[in-house]
N, C-alpha and C positions, 0 to 999 in steps of 0.2 A: 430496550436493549442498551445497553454499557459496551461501549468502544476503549478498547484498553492499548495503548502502545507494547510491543515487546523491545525492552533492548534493542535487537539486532535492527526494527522498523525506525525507531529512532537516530540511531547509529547508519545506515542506509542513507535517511532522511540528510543527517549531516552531509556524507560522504558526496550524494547529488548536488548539494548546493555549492559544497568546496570545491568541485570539479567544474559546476557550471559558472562558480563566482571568479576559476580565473581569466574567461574572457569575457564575461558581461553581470556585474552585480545586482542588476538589476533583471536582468532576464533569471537567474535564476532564485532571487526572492519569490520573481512569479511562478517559478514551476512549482516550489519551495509551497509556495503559499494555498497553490491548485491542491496540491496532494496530500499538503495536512487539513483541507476541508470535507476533500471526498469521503472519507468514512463519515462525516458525519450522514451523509444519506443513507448509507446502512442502517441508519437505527431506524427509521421506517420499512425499509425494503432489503435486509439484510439478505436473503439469497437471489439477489439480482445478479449477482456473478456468476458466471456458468462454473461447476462444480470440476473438482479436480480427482479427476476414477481412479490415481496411484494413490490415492491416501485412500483407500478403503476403509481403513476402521476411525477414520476422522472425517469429520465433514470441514473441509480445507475447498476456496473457492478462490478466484480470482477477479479482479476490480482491474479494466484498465482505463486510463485517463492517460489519453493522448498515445504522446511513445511509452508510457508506463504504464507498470505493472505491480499492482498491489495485491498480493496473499495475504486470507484471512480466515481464520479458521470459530467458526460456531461451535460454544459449548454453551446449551442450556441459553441463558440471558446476554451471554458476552459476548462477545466478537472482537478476540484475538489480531493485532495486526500482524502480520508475520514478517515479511517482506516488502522492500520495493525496490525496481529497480526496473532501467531502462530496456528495453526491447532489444537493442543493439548490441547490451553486455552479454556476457560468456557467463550464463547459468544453469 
């Protein structure tokens, strides 16, 4: 399996660390650092996420690690990162 970023996951990624890095730089390298390793366990165990029943005609699934939440969507060989973000934001 190929793990691929989209845009908006990379951009997400940012936006977490900008907001965790203005009170601790350090803590949020680690969160920083947690969540851009977890897909890599997808590429063994890619539908470990419980699946997502509003996206019917996609297979879109979720990953969470800790207070987050990573969306990701299986086509064929890939696996799409879609999103991430925290449990506590308004999504």
């Amino acid at each position: 399996m190929i793990v691929r970023w989209t845009p908006r996951s990379v951009s997400d990624l940012r936006r977490l660390y900008d907001f965790l890095g203005e009170k601790n730089l350090r803590a949020a390298q680690a969160v920083v650092d947690a969540l851009a390793a977890a897909p890599d366990k997808l590429r063994q165990f890619p539908r470990r996420g419980p699946r997502l029943e509003q996206f019917t005609d996609r297979e879109v699934r979720r990953l969470i690690i800790g207070a987050y939440e990573i969306r990701y969507e299986i086509k064929g060989d890939v696996i799409r990162l879609l999103q991430i973000w925290h449990g506590k934001e308004d999504r």
